[in-house]
Backbone bond lengths (Angstrom), bond angles and torsions (degrees), N, CA, C in turn:
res aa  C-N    CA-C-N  psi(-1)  N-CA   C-N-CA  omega(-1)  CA-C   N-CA-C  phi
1 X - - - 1.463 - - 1.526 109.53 -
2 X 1.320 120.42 131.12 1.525 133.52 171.38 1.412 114.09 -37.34
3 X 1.284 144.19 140.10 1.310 136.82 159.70 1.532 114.37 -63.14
4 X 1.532 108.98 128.84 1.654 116.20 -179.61 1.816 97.36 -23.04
5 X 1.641 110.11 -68.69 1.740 92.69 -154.48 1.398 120.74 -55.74
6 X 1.380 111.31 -0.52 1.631 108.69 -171.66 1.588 114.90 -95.53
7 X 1.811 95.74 -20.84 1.553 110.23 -167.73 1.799 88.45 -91.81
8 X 1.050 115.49 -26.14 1.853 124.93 177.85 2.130 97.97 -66.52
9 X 1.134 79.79 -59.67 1.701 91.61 -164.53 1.227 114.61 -45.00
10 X 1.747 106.28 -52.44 1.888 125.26 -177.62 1.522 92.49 -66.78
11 X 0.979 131.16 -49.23 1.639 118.86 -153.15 1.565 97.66 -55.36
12 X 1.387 113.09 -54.07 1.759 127.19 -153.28 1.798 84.39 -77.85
13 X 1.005 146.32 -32.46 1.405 135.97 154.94 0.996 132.48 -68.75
14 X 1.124 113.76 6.38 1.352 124.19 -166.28 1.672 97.52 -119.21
15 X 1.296 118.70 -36.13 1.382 130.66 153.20 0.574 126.64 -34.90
16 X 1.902 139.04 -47.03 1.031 151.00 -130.16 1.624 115.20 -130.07
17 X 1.560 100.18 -6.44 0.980 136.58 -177.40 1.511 133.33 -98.63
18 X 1.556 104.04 -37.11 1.446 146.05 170.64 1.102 89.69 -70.83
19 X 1.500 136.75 -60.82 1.374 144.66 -123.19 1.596 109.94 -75.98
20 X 1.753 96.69 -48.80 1.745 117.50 -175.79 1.659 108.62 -88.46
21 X 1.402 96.24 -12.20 2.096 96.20 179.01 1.393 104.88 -71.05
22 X 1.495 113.78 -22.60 1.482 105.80 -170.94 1.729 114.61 -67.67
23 X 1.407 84.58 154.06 2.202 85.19 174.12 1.671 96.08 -162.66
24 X 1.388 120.01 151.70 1.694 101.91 -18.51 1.615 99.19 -100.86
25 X 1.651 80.82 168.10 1.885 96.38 -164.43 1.859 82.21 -123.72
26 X 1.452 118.38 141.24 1.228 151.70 -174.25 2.173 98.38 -67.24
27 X 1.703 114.10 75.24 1.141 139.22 168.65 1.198 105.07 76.58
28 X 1.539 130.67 30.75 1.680 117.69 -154.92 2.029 78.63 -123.61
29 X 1.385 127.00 153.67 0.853 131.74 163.13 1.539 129.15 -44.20
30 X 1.230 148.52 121.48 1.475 162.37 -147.30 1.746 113.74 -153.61
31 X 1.128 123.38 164.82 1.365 127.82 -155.43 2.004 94.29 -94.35
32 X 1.361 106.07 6.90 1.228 94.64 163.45 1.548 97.74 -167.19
33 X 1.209 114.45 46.54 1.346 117.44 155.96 1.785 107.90 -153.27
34 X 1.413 115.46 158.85 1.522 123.75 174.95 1.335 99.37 -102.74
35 X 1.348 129.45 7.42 1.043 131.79 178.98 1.536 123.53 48.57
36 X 1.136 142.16 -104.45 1.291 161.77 149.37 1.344 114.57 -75.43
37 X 0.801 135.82 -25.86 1.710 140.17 -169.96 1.486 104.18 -105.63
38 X 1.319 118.12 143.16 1.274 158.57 159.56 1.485 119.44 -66.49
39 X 1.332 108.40 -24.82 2.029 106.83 -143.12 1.761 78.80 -150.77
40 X 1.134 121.14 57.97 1.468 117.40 165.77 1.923 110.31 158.00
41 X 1.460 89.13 130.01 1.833 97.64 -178.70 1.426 92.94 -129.04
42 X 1.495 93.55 -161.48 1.775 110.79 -165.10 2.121 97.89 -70.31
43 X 1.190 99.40 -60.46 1.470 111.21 -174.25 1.774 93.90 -62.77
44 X 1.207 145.07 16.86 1.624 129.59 147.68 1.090 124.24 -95.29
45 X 1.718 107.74 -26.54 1.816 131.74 162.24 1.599 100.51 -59.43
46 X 1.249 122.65 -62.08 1.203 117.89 -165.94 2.055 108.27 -66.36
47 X 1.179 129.15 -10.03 1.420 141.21 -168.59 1.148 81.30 -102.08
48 X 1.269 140.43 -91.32 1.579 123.63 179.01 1.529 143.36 -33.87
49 X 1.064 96.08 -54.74 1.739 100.30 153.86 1.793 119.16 -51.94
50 X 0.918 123.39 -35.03 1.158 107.50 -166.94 1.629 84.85 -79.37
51 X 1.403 132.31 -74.11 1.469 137.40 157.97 1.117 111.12 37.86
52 X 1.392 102.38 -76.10 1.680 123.80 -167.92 1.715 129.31 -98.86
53 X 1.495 89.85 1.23 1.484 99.45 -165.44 1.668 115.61 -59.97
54 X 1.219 106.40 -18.23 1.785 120.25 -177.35 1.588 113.18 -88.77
55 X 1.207 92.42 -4.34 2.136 91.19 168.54 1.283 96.91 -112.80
56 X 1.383 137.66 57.64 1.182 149.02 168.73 1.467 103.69 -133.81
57 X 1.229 113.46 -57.60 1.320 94.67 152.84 1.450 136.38 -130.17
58 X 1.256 99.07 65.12 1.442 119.70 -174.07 2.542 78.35 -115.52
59 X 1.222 100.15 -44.14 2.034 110.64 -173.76 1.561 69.60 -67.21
60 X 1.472 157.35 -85.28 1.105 135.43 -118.01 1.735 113.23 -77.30
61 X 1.191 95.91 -39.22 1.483 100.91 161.48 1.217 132.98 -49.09
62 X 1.451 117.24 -31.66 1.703 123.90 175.81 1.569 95.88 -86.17
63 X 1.470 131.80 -44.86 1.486 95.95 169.65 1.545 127.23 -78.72
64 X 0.941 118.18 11.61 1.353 123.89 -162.41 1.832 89.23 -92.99
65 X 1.199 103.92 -37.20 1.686 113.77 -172.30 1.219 108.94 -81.82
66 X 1.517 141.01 -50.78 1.122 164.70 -137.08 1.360 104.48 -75.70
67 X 1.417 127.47 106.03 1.405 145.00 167.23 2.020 134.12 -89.18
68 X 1.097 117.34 101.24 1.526 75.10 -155.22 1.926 105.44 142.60
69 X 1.310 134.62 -166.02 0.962 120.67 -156.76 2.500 100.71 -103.37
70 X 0.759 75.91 123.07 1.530 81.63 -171.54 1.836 130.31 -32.15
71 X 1.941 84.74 -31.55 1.490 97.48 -176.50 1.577 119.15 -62.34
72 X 1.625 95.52 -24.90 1.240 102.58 -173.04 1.822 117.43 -79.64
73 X 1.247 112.90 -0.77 1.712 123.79 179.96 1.662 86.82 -65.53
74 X 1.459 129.30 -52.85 1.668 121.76 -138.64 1.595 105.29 -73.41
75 X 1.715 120.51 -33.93 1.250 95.91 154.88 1.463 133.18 -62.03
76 X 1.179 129.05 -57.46 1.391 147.58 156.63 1.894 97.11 -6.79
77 X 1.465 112.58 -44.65 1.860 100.35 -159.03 2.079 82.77 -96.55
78 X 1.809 101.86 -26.13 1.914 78.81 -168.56 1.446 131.31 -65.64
79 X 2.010 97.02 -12.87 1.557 116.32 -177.17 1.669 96.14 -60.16
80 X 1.671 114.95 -65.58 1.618 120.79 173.87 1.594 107.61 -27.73
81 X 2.016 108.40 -60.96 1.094 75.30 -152.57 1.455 116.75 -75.97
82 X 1.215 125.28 -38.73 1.702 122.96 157.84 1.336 126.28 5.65
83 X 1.520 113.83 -35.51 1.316 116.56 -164.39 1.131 89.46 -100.07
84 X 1.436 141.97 -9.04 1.389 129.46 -150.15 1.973 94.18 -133.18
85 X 1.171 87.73 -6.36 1.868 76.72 171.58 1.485 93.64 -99.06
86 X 1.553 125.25 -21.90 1.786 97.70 163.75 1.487 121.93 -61.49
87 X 1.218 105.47 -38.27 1.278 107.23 175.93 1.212 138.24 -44.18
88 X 1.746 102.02 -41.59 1.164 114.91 -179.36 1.594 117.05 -81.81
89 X 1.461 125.03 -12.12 1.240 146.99 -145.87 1.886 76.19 -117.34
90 X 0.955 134.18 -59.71 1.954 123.46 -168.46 1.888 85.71 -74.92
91 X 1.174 113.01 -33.23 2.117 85.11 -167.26 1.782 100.31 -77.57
92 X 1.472 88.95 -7.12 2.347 82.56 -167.70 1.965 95.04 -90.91
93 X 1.402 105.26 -18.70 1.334 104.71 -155.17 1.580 114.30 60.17
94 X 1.340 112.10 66.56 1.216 123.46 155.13 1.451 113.40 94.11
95 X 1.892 119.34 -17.54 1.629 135.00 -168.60 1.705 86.82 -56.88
96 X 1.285 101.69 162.58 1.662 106.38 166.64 2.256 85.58 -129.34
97 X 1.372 89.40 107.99 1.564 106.21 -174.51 1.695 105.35 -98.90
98 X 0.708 96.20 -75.93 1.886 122.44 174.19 1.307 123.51 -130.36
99 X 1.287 96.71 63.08 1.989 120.49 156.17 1.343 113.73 -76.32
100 X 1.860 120.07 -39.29 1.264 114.36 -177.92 1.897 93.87 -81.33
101 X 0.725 130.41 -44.47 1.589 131.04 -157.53 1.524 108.03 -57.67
102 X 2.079 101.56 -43.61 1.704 97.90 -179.49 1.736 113.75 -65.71
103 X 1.436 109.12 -26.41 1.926 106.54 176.18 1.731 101.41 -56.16
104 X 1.596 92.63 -65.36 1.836 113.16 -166.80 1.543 85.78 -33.87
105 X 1.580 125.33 -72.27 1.667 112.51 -132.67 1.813 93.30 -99.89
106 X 1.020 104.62 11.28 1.847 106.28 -176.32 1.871 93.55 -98.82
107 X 0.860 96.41 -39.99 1.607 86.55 161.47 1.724 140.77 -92.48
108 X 1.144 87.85 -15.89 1.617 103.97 177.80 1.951 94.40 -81.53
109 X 1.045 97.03 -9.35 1.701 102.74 -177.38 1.673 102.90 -79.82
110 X 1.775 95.42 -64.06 1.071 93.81 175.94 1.740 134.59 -42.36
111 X 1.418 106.11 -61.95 1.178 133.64 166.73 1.469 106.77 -3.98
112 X 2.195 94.91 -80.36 1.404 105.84 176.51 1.072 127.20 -67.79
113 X 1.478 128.04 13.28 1.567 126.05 158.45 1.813 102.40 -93.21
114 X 1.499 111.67 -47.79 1.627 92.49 172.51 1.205 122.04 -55.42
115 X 1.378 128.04 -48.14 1.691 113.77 179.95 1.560 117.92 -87.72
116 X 1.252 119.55 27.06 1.453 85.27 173.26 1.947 83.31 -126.41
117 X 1.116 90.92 153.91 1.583 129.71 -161.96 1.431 121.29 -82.05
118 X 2.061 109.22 -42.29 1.072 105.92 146.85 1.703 79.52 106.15
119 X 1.531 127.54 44.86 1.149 138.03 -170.88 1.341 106.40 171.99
120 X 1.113 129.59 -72.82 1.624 129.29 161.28 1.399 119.38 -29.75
121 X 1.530 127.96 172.36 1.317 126.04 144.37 1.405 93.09 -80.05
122 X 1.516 94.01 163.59 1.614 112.72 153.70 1.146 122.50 -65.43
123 X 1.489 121.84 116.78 1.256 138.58 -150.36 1.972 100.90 -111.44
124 X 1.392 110.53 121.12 1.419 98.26 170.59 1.701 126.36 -57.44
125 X 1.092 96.80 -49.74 1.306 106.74 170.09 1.092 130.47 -47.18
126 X 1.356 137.03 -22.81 1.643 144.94 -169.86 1.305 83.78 -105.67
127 X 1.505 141.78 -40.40 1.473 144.70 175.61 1.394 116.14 -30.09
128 X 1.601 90.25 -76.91 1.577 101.62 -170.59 1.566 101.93 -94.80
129 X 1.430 132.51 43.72 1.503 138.94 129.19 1.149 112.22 -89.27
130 X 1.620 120.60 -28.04 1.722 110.77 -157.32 1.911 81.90 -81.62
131 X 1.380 108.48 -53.69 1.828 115.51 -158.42 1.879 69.07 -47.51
132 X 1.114 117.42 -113.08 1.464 102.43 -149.40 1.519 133.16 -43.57
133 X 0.905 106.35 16.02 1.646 114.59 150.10 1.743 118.84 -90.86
134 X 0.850 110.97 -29.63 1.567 129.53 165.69 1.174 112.54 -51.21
135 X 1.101 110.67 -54.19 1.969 134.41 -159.50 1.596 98.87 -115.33
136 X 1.388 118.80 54.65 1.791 110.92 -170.47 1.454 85.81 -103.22
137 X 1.017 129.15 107.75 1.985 126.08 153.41 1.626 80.71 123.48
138 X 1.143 157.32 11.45 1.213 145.84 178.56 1.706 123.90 -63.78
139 X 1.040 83.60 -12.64 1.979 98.24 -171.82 1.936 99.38 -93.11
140 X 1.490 90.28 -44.76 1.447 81.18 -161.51 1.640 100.30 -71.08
141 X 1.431 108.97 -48.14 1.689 118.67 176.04 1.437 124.58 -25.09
142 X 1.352 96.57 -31.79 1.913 107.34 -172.70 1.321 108.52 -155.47
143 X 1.135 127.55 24.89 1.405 120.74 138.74 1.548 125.63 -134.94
144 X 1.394 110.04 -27.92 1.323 112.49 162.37 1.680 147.28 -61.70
145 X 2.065 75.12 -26.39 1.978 80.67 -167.49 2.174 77.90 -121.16
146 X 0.746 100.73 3.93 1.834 96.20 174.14 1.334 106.65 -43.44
147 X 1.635 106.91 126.64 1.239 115.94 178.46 1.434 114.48 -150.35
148 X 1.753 112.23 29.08 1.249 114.72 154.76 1.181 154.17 -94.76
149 X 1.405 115.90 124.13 1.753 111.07 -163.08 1.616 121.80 -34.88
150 X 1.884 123.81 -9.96 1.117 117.47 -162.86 1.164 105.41 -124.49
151 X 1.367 142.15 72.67 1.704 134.90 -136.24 1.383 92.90 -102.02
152 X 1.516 122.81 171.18 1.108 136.51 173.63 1.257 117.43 -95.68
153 X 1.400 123.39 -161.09 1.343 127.10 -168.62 1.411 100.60 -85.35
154 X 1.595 130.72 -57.92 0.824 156.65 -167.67 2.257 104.88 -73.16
155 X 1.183 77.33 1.44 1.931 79.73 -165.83 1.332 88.49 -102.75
156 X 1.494 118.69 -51.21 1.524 136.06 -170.38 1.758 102.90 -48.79
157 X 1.578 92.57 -72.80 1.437 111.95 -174.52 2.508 113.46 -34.24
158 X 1.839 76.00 -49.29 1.860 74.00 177.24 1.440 104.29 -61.92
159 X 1.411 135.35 -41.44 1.449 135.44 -166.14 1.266 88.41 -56.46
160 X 1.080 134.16 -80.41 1.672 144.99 -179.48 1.537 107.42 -26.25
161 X 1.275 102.31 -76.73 1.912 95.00 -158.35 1.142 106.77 -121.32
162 X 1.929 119.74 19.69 1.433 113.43 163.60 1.706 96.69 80.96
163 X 1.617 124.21 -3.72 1.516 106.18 -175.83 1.332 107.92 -67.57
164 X 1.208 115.15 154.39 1.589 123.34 160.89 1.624 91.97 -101.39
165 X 1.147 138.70 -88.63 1.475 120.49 -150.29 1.207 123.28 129.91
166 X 1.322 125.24 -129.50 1.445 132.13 151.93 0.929 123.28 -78.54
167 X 1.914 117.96 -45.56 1.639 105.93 163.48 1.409 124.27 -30.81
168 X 1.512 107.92 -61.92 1.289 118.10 174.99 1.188 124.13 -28.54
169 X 1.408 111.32 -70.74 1.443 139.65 148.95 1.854 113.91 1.55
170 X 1.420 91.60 -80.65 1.714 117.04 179.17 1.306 95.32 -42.36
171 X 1.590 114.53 -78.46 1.240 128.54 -154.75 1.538 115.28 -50.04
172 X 1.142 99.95 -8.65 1.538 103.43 -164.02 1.615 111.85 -120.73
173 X 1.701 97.79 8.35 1.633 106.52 -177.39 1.446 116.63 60.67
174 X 1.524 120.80 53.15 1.124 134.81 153.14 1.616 105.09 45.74
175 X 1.479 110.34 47.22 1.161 107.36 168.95 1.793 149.52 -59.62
176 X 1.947 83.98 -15.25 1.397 93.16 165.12 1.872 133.06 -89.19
177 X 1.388 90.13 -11.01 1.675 105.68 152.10 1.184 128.29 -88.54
178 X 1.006 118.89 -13.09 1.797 128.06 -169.68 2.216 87.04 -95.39
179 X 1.303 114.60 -49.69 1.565 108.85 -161.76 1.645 99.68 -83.54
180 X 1.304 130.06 -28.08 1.331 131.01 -125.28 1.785 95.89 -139.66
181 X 1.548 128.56 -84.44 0.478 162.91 -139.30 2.025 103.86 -78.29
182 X 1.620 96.57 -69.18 1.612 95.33 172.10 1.386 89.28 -55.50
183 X 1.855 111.51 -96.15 1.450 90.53 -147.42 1.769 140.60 -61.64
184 X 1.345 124.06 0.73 1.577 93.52 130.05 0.930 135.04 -41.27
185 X 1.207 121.36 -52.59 1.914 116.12 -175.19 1.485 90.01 -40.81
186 X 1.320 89.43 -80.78 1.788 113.61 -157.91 1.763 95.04 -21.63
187 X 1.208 128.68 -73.12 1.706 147.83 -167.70 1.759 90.37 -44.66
188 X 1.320 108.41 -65.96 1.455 105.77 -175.24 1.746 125.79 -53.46
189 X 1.588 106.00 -36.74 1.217 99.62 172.48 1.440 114.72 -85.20
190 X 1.620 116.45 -23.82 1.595 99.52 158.34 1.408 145.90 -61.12
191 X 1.379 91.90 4.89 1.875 110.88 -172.95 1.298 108.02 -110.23
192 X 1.575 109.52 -2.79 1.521 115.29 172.93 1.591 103.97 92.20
193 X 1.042 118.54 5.08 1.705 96.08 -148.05 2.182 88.78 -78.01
194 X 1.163 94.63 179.79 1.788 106.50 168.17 1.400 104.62 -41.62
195 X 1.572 100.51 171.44 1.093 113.10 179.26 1.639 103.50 -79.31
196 X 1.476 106.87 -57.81 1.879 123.78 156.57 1.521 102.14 -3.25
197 X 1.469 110.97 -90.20 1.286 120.76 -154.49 1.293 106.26 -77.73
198 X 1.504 149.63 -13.73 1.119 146.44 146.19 1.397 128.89 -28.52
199 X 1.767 97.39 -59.17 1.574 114.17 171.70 1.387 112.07 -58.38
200 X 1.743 119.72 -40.12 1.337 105.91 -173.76 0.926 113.28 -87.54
201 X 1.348 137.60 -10.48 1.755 154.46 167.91 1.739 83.72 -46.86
202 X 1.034 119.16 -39.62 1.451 112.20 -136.29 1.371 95.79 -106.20
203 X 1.537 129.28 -44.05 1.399 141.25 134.18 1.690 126.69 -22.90
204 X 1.407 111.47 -41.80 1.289 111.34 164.81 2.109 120.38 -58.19
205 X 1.200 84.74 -59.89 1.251 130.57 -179.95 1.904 107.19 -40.81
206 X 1.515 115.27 -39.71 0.919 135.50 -178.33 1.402 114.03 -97.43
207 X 1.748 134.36 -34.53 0.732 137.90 -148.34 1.893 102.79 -101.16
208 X 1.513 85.90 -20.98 1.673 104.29 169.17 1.456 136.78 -75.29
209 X 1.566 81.86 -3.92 2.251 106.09 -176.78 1.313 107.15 -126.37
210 X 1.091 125.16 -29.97 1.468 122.96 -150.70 1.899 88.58 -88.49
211 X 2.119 88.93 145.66 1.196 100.12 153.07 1.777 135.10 -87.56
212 X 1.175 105.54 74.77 1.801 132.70 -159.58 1.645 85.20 -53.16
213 X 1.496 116.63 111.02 1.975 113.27 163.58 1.457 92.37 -92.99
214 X 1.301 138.04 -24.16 1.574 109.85 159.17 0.944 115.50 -48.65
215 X 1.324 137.28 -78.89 1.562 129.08 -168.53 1.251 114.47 -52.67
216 X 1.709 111.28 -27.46 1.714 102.90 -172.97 1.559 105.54 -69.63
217 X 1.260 121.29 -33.84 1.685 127.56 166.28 1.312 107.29 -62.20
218 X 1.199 149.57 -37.12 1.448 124.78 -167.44 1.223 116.29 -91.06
219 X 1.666 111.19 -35.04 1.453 141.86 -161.26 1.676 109.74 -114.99
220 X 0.961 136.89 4.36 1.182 140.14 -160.26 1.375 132.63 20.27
221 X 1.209 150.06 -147.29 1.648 134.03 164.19 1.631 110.15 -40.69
222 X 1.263 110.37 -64.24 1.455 129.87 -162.27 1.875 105.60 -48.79
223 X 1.451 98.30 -46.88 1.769 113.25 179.89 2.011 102.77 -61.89
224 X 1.150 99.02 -52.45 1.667 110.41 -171.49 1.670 101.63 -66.70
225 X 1.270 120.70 -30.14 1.353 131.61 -172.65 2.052 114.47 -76.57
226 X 1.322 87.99 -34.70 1.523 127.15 174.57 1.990 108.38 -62.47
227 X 1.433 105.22 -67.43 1.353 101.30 179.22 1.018 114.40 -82.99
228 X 1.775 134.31 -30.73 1.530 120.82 140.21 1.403 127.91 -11.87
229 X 1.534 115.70 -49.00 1.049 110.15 -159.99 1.764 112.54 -113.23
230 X 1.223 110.35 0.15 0.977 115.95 145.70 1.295 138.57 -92.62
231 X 1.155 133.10 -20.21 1.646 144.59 139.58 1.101 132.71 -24.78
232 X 1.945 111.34 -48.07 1.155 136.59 171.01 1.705 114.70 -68.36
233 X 1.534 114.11 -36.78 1.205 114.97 -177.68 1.873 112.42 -70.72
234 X 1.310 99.22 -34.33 1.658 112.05 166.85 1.158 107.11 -53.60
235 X 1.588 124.07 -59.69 1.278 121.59 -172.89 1.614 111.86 -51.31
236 X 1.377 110.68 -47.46 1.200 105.65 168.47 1.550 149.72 -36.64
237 X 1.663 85.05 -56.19 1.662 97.63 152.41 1.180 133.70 -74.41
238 X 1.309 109.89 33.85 1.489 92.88 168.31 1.439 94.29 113.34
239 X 1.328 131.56 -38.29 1.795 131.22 -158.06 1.501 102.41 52.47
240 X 1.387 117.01 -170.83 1.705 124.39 -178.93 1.380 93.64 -63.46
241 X 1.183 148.26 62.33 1.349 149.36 126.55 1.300 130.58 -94.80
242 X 1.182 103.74 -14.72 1.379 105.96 170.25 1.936 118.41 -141.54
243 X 1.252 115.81 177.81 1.345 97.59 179.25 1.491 123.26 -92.90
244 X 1.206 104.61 -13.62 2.068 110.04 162.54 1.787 95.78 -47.97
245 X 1.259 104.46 -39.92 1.731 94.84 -150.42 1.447 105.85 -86.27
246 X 1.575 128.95 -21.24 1.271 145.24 165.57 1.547 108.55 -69.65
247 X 0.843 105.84 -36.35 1.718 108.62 172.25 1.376 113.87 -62.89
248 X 1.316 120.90 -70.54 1.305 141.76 153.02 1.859 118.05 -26.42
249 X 1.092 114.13 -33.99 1.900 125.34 -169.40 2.014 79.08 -90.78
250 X 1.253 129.08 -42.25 1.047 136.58 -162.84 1.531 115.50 -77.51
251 X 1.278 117.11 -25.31 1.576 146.70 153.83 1.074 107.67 -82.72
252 X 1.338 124.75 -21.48 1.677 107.13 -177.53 1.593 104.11 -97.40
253 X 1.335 115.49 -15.61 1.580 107.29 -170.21 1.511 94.75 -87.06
254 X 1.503 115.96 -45.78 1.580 91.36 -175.90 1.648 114.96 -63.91
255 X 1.091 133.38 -10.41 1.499 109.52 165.43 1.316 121.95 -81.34
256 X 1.649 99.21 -28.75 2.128 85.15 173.07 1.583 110.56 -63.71
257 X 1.242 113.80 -11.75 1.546 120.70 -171.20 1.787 98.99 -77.39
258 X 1.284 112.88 -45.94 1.196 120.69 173.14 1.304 117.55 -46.46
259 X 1.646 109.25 -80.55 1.454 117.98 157.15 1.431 157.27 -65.89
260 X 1.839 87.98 23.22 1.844 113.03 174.91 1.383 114.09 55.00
261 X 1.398 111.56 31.42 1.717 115.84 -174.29 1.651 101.92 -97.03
262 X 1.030 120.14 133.21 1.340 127.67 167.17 1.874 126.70 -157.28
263 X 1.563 84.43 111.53 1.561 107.44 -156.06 1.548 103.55 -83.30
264 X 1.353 97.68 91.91 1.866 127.16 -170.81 1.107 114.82 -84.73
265 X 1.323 101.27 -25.04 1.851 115.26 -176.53 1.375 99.33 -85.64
266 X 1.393 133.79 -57.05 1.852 137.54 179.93 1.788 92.03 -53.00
267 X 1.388 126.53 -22.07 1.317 105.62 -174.41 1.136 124.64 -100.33
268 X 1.291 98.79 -8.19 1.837 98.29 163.70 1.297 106.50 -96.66
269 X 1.483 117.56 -6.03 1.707 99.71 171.09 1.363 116.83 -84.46
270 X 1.806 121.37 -9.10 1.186 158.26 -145.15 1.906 72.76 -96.71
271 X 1.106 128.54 -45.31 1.366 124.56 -149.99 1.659 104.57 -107.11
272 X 1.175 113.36 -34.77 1.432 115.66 153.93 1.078 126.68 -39.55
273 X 1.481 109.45 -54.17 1.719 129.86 -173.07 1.413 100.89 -61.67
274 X 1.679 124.60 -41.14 1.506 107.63 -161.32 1.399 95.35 -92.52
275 X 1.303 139.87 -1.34 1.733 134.70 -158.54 1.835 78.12 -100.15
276 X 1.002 123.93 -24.90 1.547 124.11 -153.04 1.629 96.68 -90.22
277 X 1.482 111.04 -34.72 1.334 126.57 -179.17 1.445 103.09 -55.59
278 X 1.347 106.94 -67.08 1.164 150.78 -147.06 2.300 87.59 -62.42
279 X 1.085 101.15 -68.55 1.420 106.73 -178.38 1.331 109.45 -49.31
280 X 1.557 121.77 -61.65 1.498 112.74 176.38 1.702 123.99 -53.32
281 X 1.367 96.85 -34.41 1.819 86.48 -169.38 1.784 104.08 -111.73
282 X 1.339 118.49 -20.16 1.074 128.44 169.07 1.525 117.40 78.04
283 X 1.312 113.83 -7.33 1.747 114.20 166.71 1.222 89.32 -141.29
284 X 1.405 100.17 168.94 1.853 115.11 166.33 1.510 99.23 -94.68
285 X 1.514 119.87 -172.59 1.349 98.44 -161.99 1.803 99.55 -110.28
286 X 1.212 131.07 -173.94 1.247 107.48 -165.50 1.870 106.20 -91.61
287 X 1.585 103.14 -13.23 1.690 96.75 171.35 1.101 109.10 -93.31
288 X 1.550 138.20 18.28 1.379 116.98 115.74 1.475 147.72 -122.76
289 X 1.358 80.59 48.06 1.567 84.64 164.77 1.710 100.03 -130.43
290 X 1.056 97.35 24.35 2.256 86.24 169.00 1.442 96.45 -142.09
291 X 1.148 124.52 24.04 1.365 128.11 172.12 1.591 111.96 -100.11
292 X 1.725 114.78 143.14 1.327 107.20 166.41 1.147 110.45 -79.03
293 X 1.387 111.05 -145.36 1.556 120.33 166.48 0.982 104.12 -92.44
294 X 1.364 143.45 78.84 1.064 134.82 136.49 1.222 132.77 -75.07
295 X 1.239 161.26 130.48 1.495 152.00 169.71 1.961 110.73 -42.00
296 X 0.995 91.81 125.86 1.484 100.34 -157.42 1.617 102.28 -73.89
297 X 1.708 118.76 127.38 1.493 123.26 -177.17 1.689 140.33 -4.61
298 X 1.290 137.55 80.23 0.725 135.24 -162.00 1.500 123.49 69.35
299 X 1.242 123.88 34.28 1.638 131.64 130.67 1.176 146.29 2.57
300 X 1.429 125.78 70.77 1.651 112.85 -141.64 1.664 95.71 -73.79
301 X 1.658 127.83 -176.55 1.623 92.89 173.41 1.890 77.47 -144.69
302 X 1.121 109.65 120.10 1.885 123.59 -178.94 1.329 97.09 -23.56
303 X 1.420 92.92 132.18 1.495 116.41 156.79 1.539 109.81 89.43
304 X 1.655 115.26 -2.59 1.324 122.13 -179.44 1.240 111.02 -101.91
305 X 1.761 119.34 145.02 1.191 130.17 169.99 1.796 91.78 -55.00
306 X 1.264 111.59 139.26 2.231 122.05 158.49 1.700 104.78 -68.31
């Protein structure tokens, strides 16, 4: 059997990996689209990912070690990640590709080295308690009591519209993957469908809850309010379960393409969700991973007599 940090390490790379294979995803980069972006394709995801792939489990190792009160792991993984957003910043030449993804899966790394026991499976649930035990006061620490003249994107945005973000996110144990996010997967891979349309089942699904500060930065309320509400209408149809809803994800990407929206934040939770998958059950199943896209066997599609 693999040592936890390697089975910790591959999953959250393996996330991150899953994440950009998907197509099509609503303006976000895909293996045959740039989506929304100008300054990034499939082969800059793949230069970055590899980049960073060793503070995945280089974070799993410090929780895996870590004795003691939890809060104290998140400095311990931000020194790692520091070193690894240069990294990722000299292999992109300067792109910011997966800045949110190395926090998201550098802690979801960690996380799953603090709770698992080393006898259990990896349990989601003990997961996304430890990450927000990690991240306990994180909102107020740096966005509430922030009082530096040089704020960030994510610092700006809370002054503005009160978002938290991913902090939020963290702090709160990734509640929009834990309610939203797994079980789509979970529903999608029980219906057989691809591995493809699973993720975006699950991508839809996510992109329809989450508070996205990418989009809230490019697009402001109105933009974030926009793919909300188009996400939800997918979900409706069916999501990548059926072909109303692929049609529709297919209409929805060319307008974020239109309107330069690209929901970066749903895609690293998009990547959380499968490393999270990935830890509890430890393979995908084999009807979806040798399946095309096909709409998976008997598909009901909303609003239709079966």
């Amino acid at each position: 059997m693999a040592p936890a940090v390697w089975v910790i390490g591959s999953a959250c790379l393996t996330g991150i990996l899953l994440e950009v294979s998907v197509h099509p995803k609503p303006g976000l980069v895909t293996p045959r689209s740039m989506g929304s972006h100008s300054d990034m394709d499939l082969q800059t995801f793949m230069l970055t990912s590899a980049a960073i792939a060793p503070c995945f489990h280089r974070c799993a190792a410090i929780g895996l070690a870590h004795v003691g009160d939890p809060s104290a792991v998140l400095p311990l993984i931000r020194t790692v990640g520091l070193d690894y957003d240069r990294r990722l910043f000299a292999a992109s030449n300067g792109v910011n590709t997966q800045r949110g993804a190395l926090f998201a899966l550098g802690l979801t790394a960690a996380a799953a080295g603090l709770s698992h026991d080393g006898h259990r499976p990896f349990s989601p649930d003990r997961l996304f308690a430890a990450v927000a035990a990690i991240t306990r006061g994180l909102v107020e620490r740096e966005l509430e009591t922030c009082r530096r003249d040089r704020l960030t994107a994510g610092e700006i945005l809370y002054a503005r519209h009160g978002a938290t973000g991913i902090r939020g996110e963290a702090e709160a144990g990734f509640p929009t993957v834990a309610t939203h996010g797994l079980p789509a997967l979970r529903a999608a891979l029980a219906r057989e469908a691809s591995l493809n349309r699973a993720l975006l089942h699950a991508l839809v699904a996510i992109v329809a809850e989450a508070e996205d500060t990418t989009v809230l930065w490019r697009g402001g309320p109105e933009g974030l309010a926009f793919v909300r509400e188009r996400a939800a209408r997918v979900r409706d149809l069916g999501g990548a379960l059926t072909e109303r809803g692929v049609a529709e994800i297919d209409r929805f990407a060319d307008d974020c393409v239109a309107r330069r929206l690209s929901p970066g934040g749903a895609a690293d939770l998009l990547a959380v969700t499968a490393a999270v998958h990935l830890l509890e059950v430890e393979t995908f199943p084999a009807s979806a991973t040798s399946r095309f896209d096909a709409p998976p066997p008997n598909a009901p599609v909303p609003g239709e007599n079966p």
